[in-house]
C-alpha positions in Angstrom: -19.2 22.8 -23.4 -17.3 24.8 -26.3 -14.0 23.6 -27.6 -11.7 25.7 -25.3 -13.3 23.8 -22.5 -13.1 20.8 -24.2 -9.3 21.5 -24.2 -8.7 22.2 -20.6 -9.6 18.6 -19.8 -8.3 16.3 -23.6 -4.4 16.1 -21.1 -7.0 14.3 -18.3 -8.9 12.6 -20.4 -6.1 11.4 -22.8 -4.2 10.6 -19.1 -7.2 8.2 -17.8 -7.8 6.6 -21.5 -3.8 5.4 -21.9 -3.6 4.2 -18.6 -6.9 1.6 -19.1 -5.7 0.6 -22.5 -1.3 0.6 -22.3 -1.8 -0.3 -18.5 1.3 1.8 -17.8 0.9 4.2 -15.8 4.0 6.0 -16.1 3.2 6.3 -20.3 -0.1 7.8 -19.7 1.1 10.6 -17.3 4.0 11.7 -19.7 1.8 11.7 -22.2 -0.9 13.9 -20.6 2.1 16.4 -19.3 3.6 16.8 -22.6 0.0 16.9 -24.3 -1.0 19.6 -21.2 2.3 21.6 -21.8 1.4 22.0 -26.0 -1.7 23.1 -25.3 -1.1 25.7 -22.9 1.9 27.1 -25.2 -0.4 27.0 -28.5 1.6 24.0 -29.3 5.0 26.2 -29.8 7.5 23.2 -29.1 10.3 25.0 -27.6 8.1 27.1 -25.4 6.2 23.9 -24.2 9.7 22.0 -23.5 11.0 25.4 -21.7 7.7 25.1 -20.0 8.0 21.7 -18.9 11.6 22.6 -17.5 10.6 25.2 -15.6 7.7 23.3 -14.3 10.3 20.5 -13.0 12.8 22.5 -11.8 10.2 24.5 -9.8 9.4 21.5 -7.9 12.7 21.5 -5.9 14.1 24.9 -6.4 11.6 28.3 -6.7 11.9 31.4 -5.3 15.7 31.2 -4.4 14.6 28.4 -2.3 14.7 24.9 -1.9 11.9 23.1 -1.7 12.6 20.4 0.8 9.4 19.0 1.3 10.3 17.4 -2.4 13.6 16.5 -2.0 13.1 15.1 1.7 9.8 12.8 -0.1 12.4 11.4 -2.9 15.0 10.6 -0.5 13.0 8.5 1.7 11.8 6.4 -1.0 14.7 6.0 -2.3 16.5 5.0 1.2 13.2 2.5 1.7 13.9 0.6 -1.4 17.7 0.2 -0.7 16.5 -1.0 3.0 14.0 -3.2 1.5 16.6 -4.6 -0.7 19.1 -4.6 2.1 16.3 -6.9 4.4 15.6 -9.1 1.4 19.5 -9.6 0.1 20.9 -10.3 3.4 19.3 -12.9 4.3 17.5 -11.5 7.5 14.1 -12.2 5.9 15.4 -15.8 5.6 16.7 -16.0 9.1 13.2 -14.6 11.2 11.5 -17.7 9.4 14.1 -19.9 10.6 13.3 -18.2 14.0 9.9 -18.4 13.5 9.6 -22.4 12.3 11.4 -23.1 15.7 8.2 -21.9 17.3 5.1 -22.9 15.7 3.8 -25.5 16.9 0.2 -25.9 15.7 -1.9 -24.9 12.3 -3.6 -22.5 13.8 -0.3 -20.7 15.2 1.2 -21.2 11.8 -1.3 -19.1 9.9 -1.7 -16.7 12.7 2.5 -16.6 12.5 2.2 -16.0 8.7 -0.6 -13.0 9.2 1.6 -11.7 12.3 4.7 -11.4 9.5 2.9 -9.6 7.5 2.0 -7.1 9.8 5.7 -7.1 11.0 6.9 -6.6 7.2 5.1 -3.1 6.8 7.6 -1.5 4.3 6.7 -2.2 1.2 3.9 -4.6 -0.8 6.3 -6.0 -3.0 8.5 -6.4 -0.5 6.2 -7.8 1.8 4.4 -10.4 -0.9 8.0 -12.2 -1.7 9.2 -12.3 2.3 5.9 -13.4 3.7 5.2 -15.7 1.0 9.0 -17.4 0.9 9.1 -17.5 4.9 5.3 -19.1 4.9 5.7 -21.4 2.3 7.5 -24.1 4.2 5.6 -23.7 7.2 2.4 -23.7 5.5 3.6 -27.3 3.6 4.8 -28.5 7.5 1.3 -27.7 8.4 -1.5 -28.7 5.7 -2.5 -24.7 4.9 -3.2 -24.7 0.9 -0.7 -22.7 -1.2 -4.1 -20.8 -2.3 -4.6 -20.2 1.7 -1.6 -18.8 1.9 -1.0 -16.6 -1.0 -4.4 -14.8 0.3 -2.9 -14.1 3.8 0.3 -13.1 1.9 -1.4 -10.3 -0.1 -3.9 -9.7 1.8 -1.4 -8.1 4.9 0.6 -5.9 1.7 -1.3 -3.4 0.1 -3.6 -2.8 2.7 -1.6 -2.6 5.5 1.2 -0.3 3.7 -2.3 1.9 3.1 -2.4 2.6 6.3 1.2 3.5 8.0 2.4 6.9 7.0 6.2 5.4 7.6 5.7 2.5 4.6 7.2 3.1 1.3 3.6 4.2 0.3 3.4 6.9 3.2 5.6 9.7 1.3 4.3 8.7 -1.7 0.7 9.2 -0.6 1.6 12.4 1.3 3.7 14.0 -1.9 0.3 13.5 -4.1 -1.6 14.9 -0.8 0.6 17.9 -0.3 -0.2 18.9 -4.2 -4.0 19.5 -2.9 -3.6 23.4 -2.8 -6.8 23.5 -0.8 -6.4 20.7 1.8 -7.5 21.5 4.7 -4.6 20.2 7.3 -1.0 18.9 6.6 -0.3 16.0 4.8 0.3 14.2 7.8 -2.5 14.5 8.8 -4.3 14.3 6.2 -3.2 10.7 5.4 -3.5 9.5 8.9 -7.3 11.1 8.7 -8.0 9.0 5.2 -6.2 5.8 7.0 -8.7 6.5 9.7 -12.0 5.9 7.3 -10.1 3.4 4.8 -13.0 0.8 5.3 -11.8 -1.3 2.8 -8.0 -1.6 3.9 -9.2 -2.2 7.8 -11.5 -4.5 6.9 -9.8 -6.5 4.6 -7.2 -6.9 7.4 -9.7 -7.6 10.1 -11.1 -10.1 8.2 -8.3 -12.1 7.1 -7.2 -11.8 10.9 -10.6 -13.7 11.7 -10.9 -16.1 9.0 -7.1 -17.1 10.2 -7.8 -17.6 13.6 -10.7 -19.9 12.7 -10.4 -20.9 9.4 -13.5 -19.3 8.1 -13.6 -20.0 4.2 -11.9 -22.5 3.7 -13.4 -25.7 2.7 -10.3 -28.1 3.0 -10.4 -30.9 6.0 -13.4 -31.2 8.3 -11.4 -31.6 11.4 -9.3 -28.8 10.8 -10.5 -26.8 13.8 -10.5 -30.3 15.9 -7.2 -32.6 16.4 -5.3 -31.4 13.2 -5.1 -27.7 15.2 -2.8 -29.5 17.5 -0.2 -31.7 15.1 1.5 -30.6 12.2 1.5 -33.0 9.1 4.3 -35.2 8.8 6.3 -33.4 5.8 10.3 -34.9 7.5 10.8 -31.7 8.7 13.3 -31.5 11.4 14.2 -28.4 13.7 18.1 -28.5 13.5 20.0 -26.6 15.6 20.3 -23.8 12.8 16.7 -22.9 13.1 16.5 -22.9 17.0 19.9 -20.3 17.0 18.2 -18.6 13.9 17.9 -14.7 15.3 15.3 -12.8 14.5 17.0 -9.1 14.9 18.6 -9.1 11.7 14.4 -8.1 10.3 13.9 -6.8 13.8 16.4 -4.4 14.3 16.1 -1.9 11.1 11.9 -2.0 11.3 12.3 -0.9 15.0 15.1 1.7 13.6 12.6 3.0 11.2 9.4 3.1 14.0 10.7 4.6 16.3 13.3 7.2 14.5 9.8 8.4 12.5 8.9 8.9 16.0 11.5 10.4 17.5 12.8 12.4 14.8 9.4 14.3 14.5 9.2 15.2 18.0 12.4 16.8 18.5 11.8 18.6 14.3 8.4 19.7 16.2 9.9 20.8 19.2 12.9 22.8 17.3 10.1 24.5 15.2 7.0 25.2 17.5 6.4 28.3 19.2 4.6 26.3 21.5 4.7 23.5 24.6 3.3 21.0 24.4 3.5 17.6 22.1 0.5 18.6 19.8 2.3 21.1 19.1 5.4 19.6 18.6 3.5 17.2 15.8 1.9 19.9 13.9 5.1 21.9 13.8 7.4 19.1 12.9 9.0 19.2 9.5 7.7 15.5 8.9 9.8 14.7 5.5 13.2 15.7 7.1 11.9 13.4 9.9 10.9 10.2 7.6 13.9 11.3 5.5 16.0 10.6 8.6 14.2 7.9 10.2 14.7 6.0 6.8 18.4 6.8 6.7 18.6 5.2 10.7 17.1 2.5 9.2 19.2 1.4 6.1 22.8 2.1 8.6 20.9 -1.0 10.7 20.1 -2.9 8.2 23.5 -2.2 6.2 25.5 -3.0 9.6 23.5 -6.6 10.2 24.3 -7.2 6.3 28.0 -6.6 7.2 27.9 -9.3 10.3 25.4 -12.0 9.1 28.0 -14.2 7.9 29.7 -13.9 11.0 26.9 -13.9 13.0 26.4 -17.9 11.1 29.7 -18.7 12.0 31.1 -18.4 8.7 33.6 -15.8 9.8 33.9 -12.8 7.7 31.1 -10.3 7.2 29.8 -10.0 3.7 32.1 -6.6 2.7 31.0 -3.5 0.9 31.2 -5.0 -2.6 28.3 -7.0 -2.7 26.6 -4.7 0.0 27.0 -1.8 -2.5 24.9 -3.7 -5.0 22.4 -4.8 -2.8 22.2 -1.0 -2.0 21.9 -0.1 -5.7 19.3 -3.0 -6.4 17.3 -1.3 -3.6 17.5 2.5 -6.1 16.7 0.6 -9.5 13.5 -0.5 -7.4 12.3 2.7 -6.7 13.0 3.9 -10.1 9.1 3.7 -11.9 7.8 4.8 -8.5 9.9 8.5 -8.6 9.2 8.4 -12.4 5.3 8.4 -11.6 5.8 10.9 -8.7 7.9 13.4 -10.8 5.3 13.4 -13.4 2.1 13.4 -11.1 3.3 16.1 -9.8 4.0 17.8 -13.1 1.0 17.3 -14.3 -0.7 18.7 -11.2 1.1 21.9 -12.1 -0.5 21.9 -15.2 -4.1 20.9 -14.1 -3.7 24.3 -12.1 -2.5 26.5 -15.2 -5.0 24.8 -17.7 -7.6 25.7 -15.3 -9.1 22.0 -15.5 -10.1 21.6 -12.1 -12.6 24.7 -12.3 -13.6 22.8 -15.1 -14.1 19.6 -13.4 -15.9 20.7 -10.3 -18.5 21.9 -12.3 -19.2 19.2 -14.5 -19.4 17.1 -11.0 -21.9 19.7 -9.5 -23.9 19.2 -12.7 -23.5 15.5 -13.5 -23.2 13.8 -10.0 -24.9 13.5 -6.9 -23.0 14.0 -4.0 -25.3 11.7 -1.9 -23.6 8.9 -3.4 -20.1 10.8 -3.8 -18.1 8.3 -1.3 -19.4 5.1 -2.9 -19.2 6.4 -6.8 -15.2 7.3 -6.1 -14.9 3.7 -4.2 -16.4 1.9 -7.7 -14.6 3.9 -9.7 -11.1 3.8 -8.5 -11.3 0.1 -8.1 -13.0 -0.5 -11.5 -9.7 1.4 -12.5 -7.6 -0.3 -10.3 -8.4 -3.5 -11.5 -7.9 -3.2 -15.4 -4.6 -1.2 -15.2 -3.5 -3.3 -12.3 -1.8 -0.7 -10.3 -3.2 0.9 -7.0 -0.3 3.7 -7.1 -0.8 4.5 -10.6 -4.4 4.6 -10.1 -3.3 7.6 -6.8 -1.2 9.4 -9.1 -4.5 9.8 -11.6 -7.1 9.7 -9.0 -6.7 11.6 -6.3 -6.1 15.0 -7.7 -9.2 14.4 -9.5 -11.2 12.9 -6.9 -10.4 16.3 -4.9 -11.2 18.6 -6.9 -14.3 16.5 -7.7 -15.1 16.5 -3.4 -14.4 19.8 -2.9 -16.7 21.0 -5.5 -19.6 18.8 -4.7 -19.0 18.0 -0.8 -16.3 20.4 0.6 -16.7 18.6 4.3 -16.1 15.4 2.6 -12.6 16.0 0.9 -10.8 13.8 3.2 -12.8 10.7 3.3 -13.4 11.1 -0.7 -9.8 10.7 -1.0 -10.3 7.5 1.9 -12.3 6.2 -1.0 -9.7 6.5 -3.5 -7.6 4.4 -1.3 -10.1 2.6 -0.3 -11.0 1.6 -4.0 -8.0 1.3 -5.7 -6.3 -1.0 -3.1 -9.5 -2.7 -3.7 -9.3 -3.0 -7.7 -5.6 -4.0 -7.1 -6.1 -6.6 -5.0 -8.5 -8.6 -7.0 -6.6 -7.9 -10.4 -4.8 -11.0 -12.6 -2.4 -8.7 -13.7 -1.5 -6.9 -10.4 2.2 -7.3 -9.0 1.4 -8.2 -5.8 -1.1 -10.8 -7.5 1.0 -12.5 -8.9 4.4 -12.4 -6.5 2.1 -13.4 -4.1 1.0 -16.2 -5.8 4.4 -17.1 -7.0 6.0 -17.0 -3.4 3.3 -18.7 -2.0 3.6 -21.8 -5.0 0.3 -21.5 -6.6 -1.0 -20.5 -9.7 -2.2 -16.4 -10.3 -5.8 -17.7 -11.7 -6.0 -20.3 -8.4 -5.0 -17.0 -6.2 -7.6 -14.5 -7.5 -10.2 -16.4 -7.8 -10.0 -18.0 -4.3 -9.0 -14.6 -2.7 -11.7 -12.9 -4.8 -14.9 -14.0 -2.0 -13.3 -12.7 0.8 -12.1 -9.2 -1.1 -16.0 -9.1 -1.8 -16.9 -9.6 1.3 -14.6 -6.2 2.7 -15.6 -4.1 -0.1 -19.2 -4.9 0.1 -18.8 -3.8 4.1 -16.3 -1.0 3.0 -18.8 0.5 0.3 -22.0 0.0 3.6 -19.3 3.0 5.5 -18.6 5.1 2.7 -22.1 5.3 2.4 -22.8 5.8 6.4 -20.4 8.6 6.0 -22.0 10.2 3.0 -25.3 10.0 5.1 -23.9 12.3 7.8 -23.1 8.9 10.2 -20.3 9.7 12.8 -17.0 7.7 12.4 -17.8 5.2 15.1 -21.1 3.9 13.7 -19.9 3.5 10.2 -16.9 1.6 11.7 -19.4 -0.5 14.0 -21.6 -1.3 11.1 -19.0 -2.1 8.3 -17.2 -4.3 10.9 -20.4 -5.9 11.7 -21.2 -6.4 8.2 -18.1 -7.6 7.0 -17.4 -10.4 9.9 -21.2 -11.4 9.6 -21.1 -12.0 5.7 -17.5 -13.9 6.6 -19.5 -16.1 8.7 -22.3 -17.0 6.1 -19.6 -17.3 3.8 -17.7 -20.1 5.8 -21.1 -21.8 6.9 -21.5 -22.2 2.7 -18.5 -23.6 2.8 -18.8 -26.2 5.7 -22.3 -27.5 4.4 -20.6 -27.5 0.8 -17.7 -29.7 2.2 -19.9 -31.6 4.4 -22.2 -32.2 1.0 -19.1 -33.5 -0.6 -17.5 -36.1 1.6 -20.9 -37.3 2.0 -21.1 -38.1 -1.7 -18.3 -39.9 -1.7 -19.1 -42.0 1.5 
């Protein structure tokens, strides 16, 4: 490799090295764009910063046109935040576990009642770690579950269910990083919903915590857990008042279902405005799908602003909570969103410039000379969540990762581009979920009252467990295996080393109380 090689690739390597040692993510992309930008203008200043202003305006006006697949991807983050901090403000998160308290009635309905939250709060991870956590913390002390129980199935339903649904926070995010991929095969669309289809890890990980809830496989706490304690809770003085029985839980409800089924209907009538065709696949694959989110996430923050309005009234306190404090919920919800469109902006920036540097020619062939691609699926997995886990970030590990990873695929395994970038998902919700310094580690074990070392290293057997059966259908996939018999076998695999896990546990308690009999 001669020096002018070298150079093509020092903005990427420089990128990757600041974001394992600063952990901050969005200092490590500016620094490779402005790094990138000298060296393609023979480090001329001026020329580099007229460069780099040409290279962000070009990414929402070019060619005497807008580009609205940009703008549309901003503005529905942005509107998801401020509805996120619309649901969280208002008190409607508070209210559904007033609603849902009044209707527990046994330990095993309470954890299955915490995991069904968490599939209900889809939004956002963040969001999703401090509502599940502060609605289960109560019910969880009513009924014996640990707060290191809990703060498992709080994080455990975030990151890896908002993987997975295109209309989450994460969806445009994802599908603005996919939509950089000049030579992606389909839309972004449907490309993510292709790469949520073969996330082993995310799936699993879900599954799992699913199973291990209903029965309380892995956790070594009371013998009779499973016996008479299923049917009483534990004596804590709670009492249902007449506050919790009237508790409504549309306040949550209402703007989720705004937001599920506007994506929905939204798309279908963009598709059917646009297709030349009858016919609802066609509809779907002509359908401008960020106007659509764009709009289904504006539905949804009207709800959720109107419910903020009447949830004083709706208590019978009798006046609505008026636009001032409204307003600053709605600005709250922006600031959020903030680092998120910071990281974007610049990931795609410094896509622009991977392009005119020429550094993804450059990368595909060191892959094709260094790697081999019968272990292309399970290498990316490793590697993403090996990165994932020191800098703590799953979407800072995206922005870095998945332009990389495809150009990597695509030079080694073409017909594997989509499930490589699975395993970039795959592996950096992975590395995320088991780090001490993630933000969902540690608001989940904050909201869910226990300590961040207690949470990871309790949690950190069962995330095993999913990757270990994740990395088993990468490699199925790699090996030519069809969909459904990687699925069959990582499922397999994961609930069966569950099960050994949680009979380790029963003869460990078992062990114990027999000791101190």
């Amino acid at each position: 490799m001669d020096v002018a090689d070298l150079m093509e690739l020092i903005p990427l390597l420089l990128t990757l090295a600041l974001a394992l040692l600063l952990r901050r993510t969005l200092i490590a992309l500016g620094a490779g764009v402005v790094l990138g930008a000298l060296i393609l203008n023979d480090f001329s200043p001026l020329t580099s910063l007229n460069y780099l202003f040409d290279t962000l305006t070009e990414l929402f006006y070019q060619q005497n046109q807008w580009r609205w697949w940009h703008l549309n991807v901003l503005f529905a983050m942005l509107l998801l935040g401020v509805m996120t901090s619309l649901l969280g403000r208002s008190g409607a998160v508070d209210e559904f576990g007033h609603w849902l308290s009044a209707r527990v009635q046994s330990r095993r309905q309470a954890r299955m009642g915490i995991i069904g939250l968490g599939f209900l709060v889809f939004i956002d991870g963040i969001f999703s770690c401090l509502a599940v956590g502060s609605v289960g913390r109560p019910i969880a002390r009513q009924y014996g579950i640990s707060p290191a129980q809990l703060s498992y199935m709080v994080d455990t339903t975030a990151s890896p269910l908002c993987s997975l649904v295109p209309v989450a926070s994460w969806g445009p995010y994802v599908m603005a990083l996919l939509a950089g991929i000049s030579f992606l095969p389909v839309s972004a669309l449907d490309a993510f919903i292709t790469i949520a289809s073969v996330n082993f890890y995310a799936v699993s990980a879900l599954v799992l915590v699913g199973v291990g809830s209903l029965f309380n496989w892995g956790w070594s706490a009371k013998v009779d857990d499973a016996s008479n304690l299923e049917a009483s809770p534990i004596d804590s003085g709670y009492q249902q008042t007449p506050s919790l029985k009237t508790a409504s839980p549309w306040p949550l409800l209402l703007p989720l279902l705004g937001l599920l089924v506007g994506a929905l209907l939204f798309t279908l009538a963009s598709g059917a405005s646009l297709a030349k065709e009858p016919g609802m696949a066609a509809w779907l694959a002509a359908a401008d799908v960020g106007a659509a989110m764009r709009n289904a996430s504006l539905t949804a923050v009207v709800l959720a602003a109107l419910m903020a309005l009447w949830s004083d009234r709706g208590r019978g306190q009798g006046r609505g909570r008026g636009m001032h404090p409204l307003i600053i919920d709605m600005l709250v919800g922006l600031r959020s969103m903030s680092l998120a469109v910071g990281i974007l902006l610049l990931t795609w920036m410094i896509g622009a410039l991977i392009k005119d540097l020429g550094s993804g020619a450059r990368i595909s062939a060191l892959a094709n000379d260094l790697l081999s691609p019968s272990l292309l699926l399970a290498g990316i997995f490793a590697l993403c969540a090996i990165m994932a886990f020191a800098t703590g970030t799953s979407w800072g590990t995206f922005a870095i990762m998945i332009p990389l990873c495809a150009q990597v695929a695509q030079g080694l395994a073409p017909e594997l581009l989509l499930p490589a970038l699975a395993a970039v998902m795959a592996g950096s919700v992975f590395g995320d979920h088991c780090s001490p310094i993630s933000d969902t580690s540690i608001l989940s074990a904050t909201a869910s009252g226990a300590s961040v070392h207690e949470h990871v290293t309790t949690q950190l057997p069962f995330a095993l467990i999913a990757a270990i059966a994740a990395l088993c259908g990468f490699q199925l996939l790699n090996l030519g295996a069809s969909s459904p018999v990687a699925w069959t076998l990582t499922l397999l695999t994961g609930i069966g080393l569950l099960w050994l896990w949680q009979s380790k546990c029963a003869s460990g308690n078992l062990l114990k109380q027999d000791g101190q009999a």
